[in-house]
N, C-alpha and C positions, 0 to 999 in steps of 0.2 A: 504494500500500500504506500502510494508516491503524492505529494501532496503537489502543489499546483510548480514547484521548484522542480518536481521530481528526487525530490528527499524524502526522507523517512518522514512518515506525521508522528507528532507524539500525541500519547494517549493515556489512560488513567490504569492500564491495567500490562503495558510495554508490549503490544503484540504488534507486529509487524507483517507478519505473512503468516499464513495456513500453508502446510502442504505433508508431505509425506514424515516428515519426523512429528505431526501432531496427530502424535496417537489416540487422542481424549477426543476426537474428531467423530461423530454418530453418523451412521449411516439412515437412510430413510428406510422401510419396511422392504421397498423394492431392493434395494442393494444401491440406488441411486446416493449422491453426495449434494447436500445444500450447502451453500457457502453464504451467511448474511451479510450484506456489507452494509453499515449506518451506521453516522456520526451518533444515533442515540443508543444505548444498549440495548439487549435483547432477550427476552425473557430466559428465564435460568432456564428451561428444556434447550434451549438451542446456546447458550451462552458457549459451549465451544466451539460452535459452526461459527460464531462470529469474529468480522474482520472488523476492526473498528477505522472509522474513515473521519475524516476531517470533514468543516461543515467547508459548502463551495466546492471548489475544483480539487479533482486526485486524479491518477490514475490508478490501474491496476494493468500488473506484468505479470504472463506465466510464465515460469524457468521452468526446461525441460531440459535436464541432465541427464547422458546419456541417453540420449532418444530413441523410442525403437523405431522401427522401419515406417513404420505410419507414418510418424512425424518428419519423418526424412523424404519421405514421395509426396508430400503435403497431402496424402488421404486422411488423415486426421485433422476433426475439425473441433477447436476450441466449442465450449460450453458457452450456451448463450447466457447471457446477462439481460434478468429480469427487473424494469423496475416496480416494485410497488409502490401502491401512494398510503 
């Protein structure tokens, strides 16, 4: 999570990215993965699905370390980003 500089945002709880070392990470019923991004917290059922975001402008980057083949023939297609209001 990149704030409108492309720096780290800071935050009340020091989280910076979700990804494969955050093991406290729930899965949904189907095997699917939600990822919440808001500047306001998130109730405690999903509190470690969530990314915490700066209010205004951020971005969001995904790092793929050592990629497999998918992601190297570009058949791999990023996860959509939902917003809700």
């Amino acid at each position: 999570m990149y704030n409108e500089r492309h720096l780290f945002t800071q935050n009340d709880i020091g989280r910076y990215s979700l990804g494969t070392k955050s093991k406290s990470m729930k899965l949904n019923d189907d095997g699917s993965l939600t990822i919440h991004v808001s500047s306001k917290a998130v109730d405690k059922e999903n509190f470690e699905n969530w990314l915490p975001a700066p209010e205004g402008e951020f971005s969001i980057y995904i790092r793929a370390y050592w990629p497999k083949e998918e992601i190297l023939d570009g058949s791999w297609k990023p996860p959509v980003i939902v917003k809700n209001k």
